[in-house]
C-alpha positions as a Markdown table, in Angstrom:
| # | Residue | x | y | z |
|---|---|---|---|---|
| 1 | Unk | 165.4 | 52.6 | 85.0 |
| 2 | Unk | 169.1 | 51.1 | 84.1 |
| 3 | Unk | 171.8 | 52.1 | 86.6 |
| 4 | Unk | 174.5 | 51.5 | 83.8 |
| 5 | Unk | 175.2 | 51.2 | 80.4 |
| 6 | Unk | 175.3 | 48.6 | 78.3 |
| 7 | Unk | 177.0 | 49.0 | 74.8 |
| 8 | Unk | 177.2 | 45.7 | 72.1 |
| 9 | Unk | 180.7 | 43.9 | 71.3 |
| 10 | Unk | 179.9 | 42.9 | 67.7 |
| 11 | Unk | 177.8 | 43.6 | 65.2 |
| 12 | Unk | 175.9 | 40.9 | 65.3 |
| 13 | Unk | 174.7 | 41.2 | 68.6 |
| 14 | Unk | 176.6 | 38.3 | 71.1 |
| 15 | Unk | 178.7 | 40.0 | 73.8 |
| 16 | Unk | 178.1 | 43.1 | 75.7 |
| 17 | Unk | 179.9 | 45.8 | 77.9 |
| 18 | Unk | 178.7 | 46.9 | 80.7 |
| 19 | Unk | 179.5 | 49.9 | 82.5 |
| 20 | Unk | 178.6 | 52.2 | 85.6 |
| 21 | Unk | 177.7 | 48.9 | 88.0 |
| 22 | Unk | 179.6 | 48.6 | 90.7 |
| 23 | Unk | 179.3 | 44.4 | 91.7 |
| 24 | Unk | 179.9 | 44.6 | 95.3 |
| 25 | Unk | 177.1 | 46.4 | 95.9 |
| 26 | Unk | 174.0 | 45.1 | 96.3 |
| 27 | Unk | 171.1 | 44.6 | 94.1 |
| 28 | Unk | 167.3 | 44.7 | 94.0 |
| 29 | Unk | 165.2 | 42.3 | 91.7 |
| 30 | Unk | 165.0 | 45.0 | 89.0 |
| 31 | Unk | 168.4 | 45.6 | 88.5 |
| 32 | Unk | 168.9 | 41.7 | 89.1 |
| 33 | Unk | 166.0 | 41.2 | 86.2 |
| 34 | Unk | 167.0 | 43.6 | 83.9 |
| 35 | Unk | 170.8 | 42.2 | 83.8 |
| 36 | Unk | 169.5 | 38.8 | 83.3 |
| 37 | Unk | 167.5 | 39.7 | 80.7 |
| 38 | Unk | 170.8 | 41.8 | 79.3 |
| 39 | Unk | 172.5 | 38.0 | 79.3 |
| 40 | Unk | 169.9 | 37.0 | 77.7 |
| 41 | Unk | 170.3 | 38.9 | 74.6 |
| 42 | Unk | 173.9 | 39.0 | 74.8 |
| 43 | Unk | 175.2 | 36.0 | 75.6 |
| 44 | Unk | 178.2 | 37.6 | 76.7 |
| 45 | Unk | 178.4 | 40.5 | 79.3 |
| 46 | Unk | 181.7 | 42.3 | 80.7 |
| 47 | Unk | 181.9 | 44.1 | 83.5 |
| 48 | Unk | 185.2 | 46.3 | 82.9 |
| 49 | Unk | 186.8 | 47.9 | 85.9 |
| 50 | Unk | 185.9 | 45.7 | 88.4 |
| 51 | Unk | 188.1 | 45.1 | 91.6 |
| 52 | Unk | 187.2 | 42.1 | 92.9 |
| 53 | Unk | 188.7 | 39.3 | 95.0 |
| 54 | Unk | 187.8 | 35.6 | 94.3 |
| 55 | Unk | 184.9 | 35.4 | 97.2 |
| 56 | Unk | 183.8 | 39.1 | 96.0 |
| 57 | Unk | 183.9 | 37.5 | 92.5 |
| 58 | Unk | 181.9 | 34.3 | 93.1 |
| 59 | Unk | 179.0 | 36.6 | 95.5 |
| 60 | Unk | 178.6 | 38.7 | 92.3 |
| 61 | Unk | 178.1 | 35.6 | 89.9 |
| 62 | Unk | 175.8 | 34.7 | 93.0 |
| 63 | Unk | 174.0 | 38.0 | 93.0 |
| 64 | Unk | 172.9 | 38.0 | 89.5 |
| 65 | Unk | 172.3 | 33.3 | 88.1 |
| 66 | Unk | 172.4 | 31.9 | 91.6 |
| 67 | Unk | 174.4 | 29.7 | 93.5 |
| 68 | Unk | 178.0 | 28.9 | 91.4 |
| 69 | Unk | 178.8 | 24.9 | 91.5 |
């Protein structure tokens, strides 16, 4: 079951918003799969309304693809 909302960019399909997910909390391995497989489709995502710092930033990047370069 999704914990937010995820509403298309464009009419063609690349680029999504996401709302109601709060990135500095932690995740389980449904959310984390069922975001990956919202990239997936999307291409794109935005989190809007996010307050993050650059280390909160990077640890949510971390949370959801793995380990930034």
């Amino acid at each position: 079951m999704s914990t937010y909302t995820i509403n298309p960019m464009t009419p063609h399909g690349t680029g999504a918003e996401i709302r109601g997910l709060d990135l500095t909390q932690p995740v389980d391995d449904a959310l984390r799969k069922e975001v990956n497989a919202d990239f997936a489709k999307h291409h794109v995502l935005v989190f809007r309304y996010q307050k993050l710092s650059a280390a909160q930033f990077a640890e949510a990047g971390e949370k959801f693809f793995g380990p930034l370069l």
